[in-house]
N, C-alpha and C positions, 0 to 999 in steps of 0.2 A: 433336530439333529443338524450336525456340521460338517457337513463331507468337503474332503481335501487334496488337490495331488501335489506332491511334494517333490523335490529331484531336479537335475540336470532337464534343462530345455529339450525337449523330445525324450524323453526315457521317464518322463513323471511316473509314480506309483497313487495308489488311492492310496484313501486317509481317512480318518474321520478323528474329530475334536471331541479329547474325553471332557467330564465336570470338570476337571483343574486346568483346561486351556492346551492339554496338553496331545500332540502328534500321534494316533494310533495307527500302524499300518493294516490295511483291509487284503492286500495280496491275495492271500491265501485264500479269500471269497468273491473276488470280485476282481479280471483284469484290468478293466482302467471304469473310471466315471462319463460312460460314453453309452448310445443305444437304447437297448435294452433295459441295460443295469439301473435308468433314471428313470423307467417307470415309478409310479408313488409305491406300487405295492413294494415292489426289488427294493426302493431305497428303506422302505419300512423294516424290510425281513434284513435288509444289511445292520438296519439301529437296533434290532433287535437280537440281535452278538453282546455276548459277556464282553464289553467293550476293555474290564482289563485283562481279557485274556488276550488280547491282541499286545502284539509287541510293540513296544514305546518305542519312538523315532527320537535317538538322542539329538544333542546338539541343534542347532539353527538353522535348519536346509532352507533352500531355494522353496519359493513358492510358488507352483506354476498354476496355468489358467484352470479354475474349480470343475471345469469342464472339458472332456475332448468329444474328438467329433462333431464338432459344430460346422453343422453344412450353409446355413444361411444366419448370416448377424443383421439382423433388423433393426431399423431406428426409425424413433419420431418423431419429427420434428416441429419445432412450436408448440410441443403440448403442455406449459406451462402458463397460466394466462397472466402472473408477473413478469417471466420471461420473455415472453412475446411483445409484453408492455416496454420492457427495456429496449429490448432492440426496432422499436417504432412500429411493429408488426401487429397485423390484426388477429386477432384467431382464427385458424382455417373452420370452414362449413364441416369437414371430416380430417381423419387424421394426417398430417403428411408423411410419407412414407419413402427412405429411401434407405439404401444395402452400403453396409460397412464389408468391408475385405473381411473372407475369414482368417487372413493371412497377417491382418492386426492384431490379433490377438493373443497377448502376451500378458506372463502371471503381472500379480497386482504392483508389487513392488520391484519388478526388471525396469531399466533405465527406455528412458521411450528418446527416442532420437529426432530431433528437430532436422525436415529432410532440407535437402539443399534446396536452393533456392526460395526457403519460407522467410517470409517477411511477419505473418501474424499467428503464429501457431496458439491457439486457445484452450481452454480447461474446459470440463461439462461433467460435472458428478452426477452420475445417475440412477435409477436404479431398474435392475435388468432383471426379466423374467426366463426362466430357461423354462423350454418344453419337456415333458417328459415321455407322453405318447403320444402319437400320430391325430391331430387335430383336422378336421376338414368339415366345415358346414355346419359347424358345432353355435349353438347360442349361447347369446352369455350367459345366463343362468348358469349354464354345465360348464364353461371356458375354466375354469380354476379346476377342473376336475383332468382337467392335459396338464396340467403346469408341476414339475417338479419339486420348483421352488425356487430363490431366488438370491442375488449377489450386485453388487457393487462393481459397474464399471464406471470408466472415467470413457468419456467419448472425445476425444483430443480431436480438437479438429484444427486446419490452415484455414484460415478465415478467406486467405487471397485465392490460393486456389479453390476454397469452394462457390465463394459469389460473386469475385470479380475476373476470373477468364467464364468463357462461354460453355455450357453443356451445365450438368446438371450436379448438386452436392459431393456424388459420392468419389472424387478424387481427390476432394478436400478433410475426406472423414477414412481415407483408408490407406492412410501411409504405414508402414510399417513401425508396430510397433505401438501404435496410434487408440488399442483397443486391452488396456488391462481389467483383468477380471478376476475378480476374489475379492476377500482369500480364501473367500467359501462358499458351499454353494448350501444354502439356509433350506430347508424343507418348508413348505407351507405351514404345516400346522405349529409352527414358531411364528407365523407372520400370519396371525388372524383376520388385521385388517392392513393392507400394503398400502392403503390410503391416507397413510397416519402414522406417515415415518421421517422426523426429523432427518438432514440431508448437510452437509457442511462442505466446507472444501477451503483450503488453508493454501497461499503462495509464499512461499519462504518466509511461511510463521503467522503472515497476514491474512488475517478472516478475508474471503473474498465471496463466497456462497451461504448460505443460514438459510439453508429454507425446510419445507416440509413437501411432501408426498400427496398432501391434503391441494393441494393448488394446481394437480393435474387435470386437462378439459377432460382426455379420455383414462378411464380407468382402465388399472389392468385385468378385468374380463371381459370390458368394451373393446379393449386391445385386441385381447387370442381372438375371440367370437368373429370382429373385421375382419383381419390378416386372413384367419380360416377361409370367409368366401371369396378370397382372390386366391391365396395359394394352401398347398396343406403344410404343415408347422409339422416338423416330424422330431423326434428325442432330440435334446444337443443341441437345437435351434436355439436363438437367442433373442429375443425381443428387448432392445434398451429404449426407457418408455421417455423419455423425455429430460432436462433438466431445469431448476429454478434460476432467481436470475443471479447476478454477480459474476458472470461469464467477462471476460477480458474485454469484447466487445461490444458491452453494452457500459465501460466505466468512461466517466469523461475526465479527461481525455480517455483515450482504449489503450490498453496494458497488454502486451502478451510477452508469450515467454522467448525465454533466451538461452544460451550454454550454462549451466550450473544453477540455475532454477529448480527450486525440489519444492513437489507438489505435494500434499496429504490431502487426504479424504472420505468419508465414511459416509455410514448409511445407519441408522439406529438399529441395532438389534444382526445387522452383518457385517460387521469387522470394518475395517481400513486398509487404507493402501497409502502408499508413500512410492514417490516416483521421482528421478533427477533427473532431467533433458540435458540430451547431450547433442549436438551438432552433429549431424551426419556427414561427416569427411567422403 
């Protein structure tokens, strides 16, 4: 299944994606895709509605992020060992772990804004696990058994302000704006093996990313099972596990973006995004 919120930034409605591609509004069962509602079972008995008897969403709406409620946006970093390769790095002993703003995150296709003063603002397609119930001290074995299911972020990061002023990643990973997600949020049992997901990512038209899902160190049950015995992962949460390489700062010369740059990217089997950077005035 393909759950969706569509609408005006702040006022999103759920959705879900019939057989022909097409906008079903869920309103009338579910107030938003947030909590609760993303346990596996909730989202089960939600797929399991006479899907056309739900009202079709005409026309082209806005697509907002697949998810609300998201109290902590999780990333990790170096868990690619090509992309690790690229950028001269070695692979860490366990995962690195550092917090994206929940305040980045915006639908797949909204304009992401290059802040003032960035000199290297970067691309990173990836692909994100959303929690669905309350994870804490769980092994991996059962870690897929918390997991909702899963979506396409882009991890935009400032390259200057993440490793060349002093303190630590995450004020280069969480400008606004900086975190789109969608266009959907994929259930598990569409995504058998998440280990085994071609990945892309296009810069105005130009392949820049080809990779797969298959070249991550840590898997995403090795993932939730970790994060679990540090913190509890609770519905909404968002775990983005990594990206492959072709990232702006690993091309030589290095490439980043600029005002009117349009980004595309997808994830096999959940959708795409497309994204134009605009200058933050």
């Amino acid at each position: 299944m393909k759950f969706l919120r569509y609408g005006a930034p702040g006022a999103e409605k759920p959705a879900i994606l019939d057989a022909d591609g097409k906008i079903r509004d869920l309103s009338a069962h579910v107030s938003d895709l947030s909590g609760a509602a993303l346990a596996p079972d909730a989202l089960a008995k939600l797929g399991a509605i006479d899907v056309k008897s739900l009202p079709l969403v005409d026309g082209d709406p806005r697509l907002g992020p697949c998810v609300a409620g998201t109290g902590k946006f999780i990333c990790i970093g170096l868990n690619y060992s090509d992309h690790a390769a690229e950028t001269g790095a070695t692979v860490p002993p366990e995962p690195i772990i550092f917090m994206k703003a929940s305040s980045a995150i915006v639908g797949p296709n909204d304009n992401v804004l290059i802040p003032r003063g960035s000199e290297k603002t970067d691309w990173e397609v990836e692909l994100a696990v959303v929690i669905g119930k309350t994870a804490k001290y769980v092994t991996e074995a059962e870690a897929l058994d918390y997991v909702a299911g899963y979506c396409v972020t882009n991890d935009v990061s400032e390259r200057a302000f993440q490793t060349e002023r002093s303190g630590q990643w995450t004020k280069g990973k969480s400008c606004d704006t900086f975190g789109p997600m969608g266009p959907w949020l994929v259930t598990k049992d569409e995504i058998p093996d998440p280990q085994n997901l071609a990945m892309w990512l296009k810069v105005n038209g130009q392949q820049q990313q080809d990779g797969s899902s298959k070249t991550m160190v840590y898997g995403v049950a090795f993932l939730v099972s970790y994060l679990s015995q540090f913190m509890s992962l609770h519905p909404g949460d968002v775990i983005s596990t990594g990206t492959p390489p072709g990232v702006g700062m690993g091309l030589k010369p290095p490439r980043y973006l600029k005002d009117g740059d349009v980004v595309e990217l997808g994830i096999e089997g959940l959708g795409t995004q497309k994204q134009t950077f605009v200058a933050d005035r």
